[in-house]
C-alpha positions in Angstrom: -63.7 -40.5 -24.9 -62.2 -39.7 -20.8 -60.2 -37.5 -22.5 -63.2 -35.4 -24.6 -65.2 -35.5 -21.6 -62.1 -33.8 -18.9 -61.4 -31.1 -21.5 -65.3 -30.6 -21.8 -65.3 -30.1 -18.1 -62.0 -27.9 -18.1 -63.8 -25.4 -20.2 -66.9 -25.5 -18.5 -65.3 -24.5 -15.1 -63.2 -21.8 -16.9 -66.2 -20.5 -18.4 -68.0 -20.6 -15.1 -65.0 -18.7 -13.2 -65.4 -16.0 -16.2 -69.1 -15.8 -15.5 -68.2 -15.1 -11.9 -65.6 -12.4 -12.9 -67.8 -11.0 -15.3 -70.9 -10.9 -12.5 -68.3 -8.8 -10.2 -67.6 -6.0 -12.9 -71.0 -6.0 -14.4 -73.9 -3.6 -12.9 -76.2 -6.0 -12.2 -77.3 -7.3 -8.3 -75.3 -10.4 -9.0 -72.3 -7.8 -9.4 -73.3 -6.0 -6.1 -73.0 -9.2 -3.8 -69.5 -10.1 -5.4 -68.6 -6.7 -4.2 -70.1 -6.7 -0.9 -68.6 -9.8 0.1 -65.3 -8.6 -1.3 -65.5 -5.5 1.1 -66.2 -7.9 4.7 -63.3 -10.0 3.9 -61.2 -6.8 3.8 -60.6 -5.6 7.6 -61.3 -2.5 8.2 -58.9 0.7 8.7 -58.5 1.8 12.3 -60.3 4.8 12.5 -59.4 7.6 15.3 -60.8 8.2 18.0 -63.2 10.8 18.8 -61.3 14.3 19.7 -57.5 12.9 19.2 -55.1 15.0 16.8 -52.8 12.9 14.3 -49.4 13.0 15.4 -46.6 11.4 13.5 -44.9 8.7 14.8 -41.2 9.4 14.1 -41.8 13.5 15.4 -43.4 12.0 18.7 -40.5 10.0 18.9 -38.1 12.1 18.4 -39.2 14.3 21.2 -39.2 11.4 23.8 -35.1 11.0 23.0 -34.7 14.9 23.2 -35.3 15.0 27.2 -33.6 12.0 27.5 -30.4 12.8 29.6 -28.0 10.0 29.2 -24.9 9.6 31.7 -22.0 11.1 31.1 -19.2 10.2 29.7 -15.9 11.1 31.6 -13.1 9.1 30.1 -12.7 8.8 25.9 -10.6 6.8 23.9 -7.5 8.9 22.4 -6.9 8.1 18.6 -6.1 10.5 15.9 -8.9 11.6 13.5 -7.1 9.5 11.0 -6.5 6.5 13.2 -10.6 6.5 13.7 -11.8 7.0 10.3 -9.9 4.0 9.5 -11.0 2.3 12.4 -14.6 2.4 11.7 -14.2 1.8 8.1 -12.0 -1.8 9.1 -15.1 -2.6 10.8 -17.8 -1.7 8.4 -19.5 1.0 10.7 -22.0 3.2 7.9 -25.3 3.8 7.3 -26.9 0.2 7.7 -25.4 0.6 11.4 -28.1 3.9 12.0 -30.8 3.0 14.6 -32.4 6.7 14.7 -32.7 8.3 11.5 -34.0 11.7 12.5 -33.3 13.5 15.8 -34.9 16.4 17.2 -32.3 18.4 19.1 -34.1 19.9 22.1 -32.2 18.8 24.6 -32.9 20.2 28.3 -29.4 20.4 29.1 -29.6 23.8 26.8 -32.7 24.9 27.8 -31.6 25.1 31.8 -29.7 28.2 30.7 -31.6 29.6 27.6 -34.5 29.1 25.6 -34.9 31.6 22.8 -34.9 29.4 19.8 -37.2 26.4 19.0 -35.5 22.9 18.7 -33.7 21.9 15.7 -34.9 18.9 12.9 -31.7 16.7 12.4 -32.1 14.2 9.6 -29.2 11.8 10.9 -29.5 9.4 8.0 -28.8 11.8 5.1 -26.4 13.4 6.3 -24.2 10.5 7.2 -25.2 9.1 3.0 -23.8 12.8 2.1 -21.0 13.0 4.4 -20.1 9.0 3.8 -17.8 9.7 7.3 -19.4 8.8 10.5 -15.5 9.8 12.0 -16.8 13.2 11.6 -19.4 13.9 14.1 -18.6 10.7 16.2 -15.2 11.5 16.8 -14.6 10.0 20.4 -15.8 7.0 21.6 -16.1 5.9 25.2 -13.5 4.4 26.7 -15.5 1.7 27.9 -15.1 -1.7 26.0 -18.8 -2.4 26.5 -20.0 0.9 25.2 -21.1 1.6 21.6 -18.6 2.8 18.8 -20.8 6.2 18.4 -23.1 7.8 21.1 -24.8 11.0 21.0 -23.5 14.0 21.3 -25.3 14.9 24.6 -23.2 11.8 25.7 -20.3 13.7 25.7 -21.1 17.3 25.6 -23.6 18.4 28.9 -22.9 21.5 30.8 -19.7 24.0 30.0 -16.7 24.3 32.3 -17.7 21.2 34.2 -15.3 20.7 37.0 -13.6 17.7 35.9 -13.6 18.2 32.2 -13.3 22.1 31.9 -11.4 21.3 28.3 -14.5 20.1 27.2 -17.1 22.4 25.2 -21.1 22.3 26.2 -23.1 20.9 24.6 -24.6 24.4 22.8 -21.3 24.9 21.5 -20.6 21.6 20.1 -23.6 21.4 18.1 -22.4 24.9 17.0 -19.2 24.5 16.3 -19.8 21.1 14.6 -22.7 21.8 12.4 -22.4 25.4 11.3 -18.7 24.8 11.2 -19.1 21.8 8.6 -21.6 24.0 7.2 -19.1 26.7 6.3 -16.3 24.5 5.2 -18.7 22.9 2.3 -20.6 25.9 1.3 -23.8 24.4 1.8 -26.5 24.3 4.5 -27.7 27.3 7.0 -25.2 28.9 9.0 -27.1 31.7 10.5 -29.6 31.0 13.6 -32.8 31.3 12.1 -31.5 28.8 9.0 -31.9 26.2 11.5 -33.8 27.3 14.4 -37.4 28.4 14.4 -37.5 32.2 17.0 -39.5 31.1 20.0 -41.0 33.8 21.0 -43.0 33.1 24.7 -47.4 34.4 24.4 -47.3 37.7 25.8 -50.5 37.4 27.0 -49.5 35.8 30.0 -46.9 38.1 30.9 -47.9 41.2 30.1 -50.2 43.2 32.6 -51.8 46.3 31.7 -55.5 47.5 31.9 -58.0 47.1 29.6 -57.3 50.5 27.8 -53.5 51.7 28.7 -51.8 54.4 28.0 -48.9 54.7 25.7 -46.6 55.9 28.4 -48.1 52.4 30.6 -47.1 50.2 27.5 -43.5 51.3 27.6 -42.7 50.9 31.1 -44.6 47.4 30.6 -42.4 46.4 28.0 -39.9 48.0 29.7 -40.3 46.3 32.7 -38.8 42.7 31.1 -36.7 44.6 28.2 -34.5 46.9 30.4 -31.6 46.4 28.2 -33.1 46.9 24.9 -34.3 50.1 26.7 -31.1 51.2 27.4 -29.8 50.7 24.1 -32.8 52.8 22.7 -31.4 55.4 24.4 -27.8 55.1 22.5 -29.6 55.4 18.8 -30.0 57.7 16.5 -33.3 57.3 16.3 -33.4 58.8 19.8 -30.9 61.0 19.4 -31.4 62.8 16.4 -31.8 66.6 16.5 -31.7 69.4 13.3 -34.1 71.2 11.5 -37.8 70.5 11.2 -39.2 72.0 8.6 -42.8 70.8 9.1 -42.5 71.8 13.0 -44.2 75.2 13.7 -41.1 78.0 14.8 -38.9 75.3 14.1 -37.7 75.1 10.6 -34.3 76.7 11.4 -33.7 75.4 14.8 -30.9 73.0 14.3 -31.1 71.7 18.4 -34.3 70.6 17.7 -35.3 66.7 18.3 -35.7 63.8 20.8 -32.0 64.4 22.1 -33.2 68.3 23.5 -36.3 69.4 22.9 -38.8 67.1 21.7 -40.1 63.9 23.1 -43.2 60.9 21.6 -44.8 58.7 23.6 -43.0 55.2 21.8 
């Protein structure tokens, strides 16, 4: 009889926990106040705030570790390319070891000199699963027992021709040499300037001053102004320097000295 009456109250409660189920995906109000409640107990997302622009996390990071300038590193250990590769492999160093998968390499150490290209988007962790070699681009270490196995590049590689390391390459060219030069050797990747750099090309409208309608001969010595040497090199072209018959020149179709070199001039 105890047992009748348990598994008549078993199935009762399983009926009743259907009945509940059934209330929350059925239309009726019953079904409306199982969802409502289900919504409050879930929090809420975060919503932005009034006149902020998304930014993504890893980018905004990676341009806080570009102007980073860490100290240099004057002494290296000296060990074959060989000797290292084994070296890091004996101890395991790979991809698990990666604290910064992607780098943005904007580093102001460049940009004291030059800044005619936009920074470069490294993804650090695929290429080290593609190149399987971390030997490859970290291939000194400091000589420093406390310091890390690899450091950045920048660790290394600052300014060229520095006075007590004037073997050493900037760090311009070593990004250069190491990257395109990698690039070359595999057939695979960009090895021109805009394949990795975006052109960045200043506003004009802050440099340029001309009035509100200008002439075409006022434009040109504007331009001319910053661009001397392009200028100059206008002048070497054949563009400017063309002469020969123009046929569609009044009194000129058989003058062969005719053109921007003698006789003829435009206003561009």
């Amino acid at each position: 009889m105890i047992k009748r009456l348990s598994g008549a109250i078993a199935v009762l409660a399983a009926l009743s926990a259907i009945g509940g189920l059934a209330a929350i995906f059925s239309g009726g109000p019953a079904a409306q106040d199982a969802r409502a409640a289900a919504v409050k107990s879930e929090p809420a997302p975060a919503e932005p705030k009034t006149g902020t622009v998304w930014t993504a996390p890893d980018q905004e990071a990676a341009k806080k570790r570009a102007q980073e300038v860490v100290p240099f590193v004057d002494a290296v250990m000296e060990e074959c390319q060989l000797c290292r590769q084994m070296r890091l492999r004996e101890a395991g160093l790979g991809i698990k070891d990666i604290t910064n998968s992607y780098f943005l390499l904007d580093s102001s150490i460049i940009k004291k000199s030059e800044d005619l290209y936009g920074p470069v988007r490294f993804k650090h962790t695929k290429h080290a699963g593609e190149l399987k070699d971390c030997a490859l681009c970290h291939h000194r270490r400091p000589l420093d027992a406390k310091a890390k196995e690899t450091t950045r590049c920048s660790a290394c590689h600052q300014e060229p021709f520095r006075v007590n390391q004037p073997e050493r390459i900037g760090l311009k060219a070593a990004y250069h040499q190491q990257c395109t030069g990698c690039h070359q050797e595999m057939k695979k990747g960009p090895t021109d300037c805009l394949g990795c750099h975006r052109k960045n090309v200043p506003d004009h409208k802050e440099l340029v001053n001309l009035p509100e309608k200008p002439e075409p001969i006022q434009v040109t010595k504007e331009c001319l102004r910053c661009h001397k040497a392009v200028g100059d090199d206008m002048l070497k072209t054949a563009h400017w320097l063309w002469k020969g018959p123009s046929p569609y020149t009044l009194n000129r179709s058989k003058h062969v000295n005719h053109g921007k070199a003698t006789t003829s001039i435009n206003n561009f």
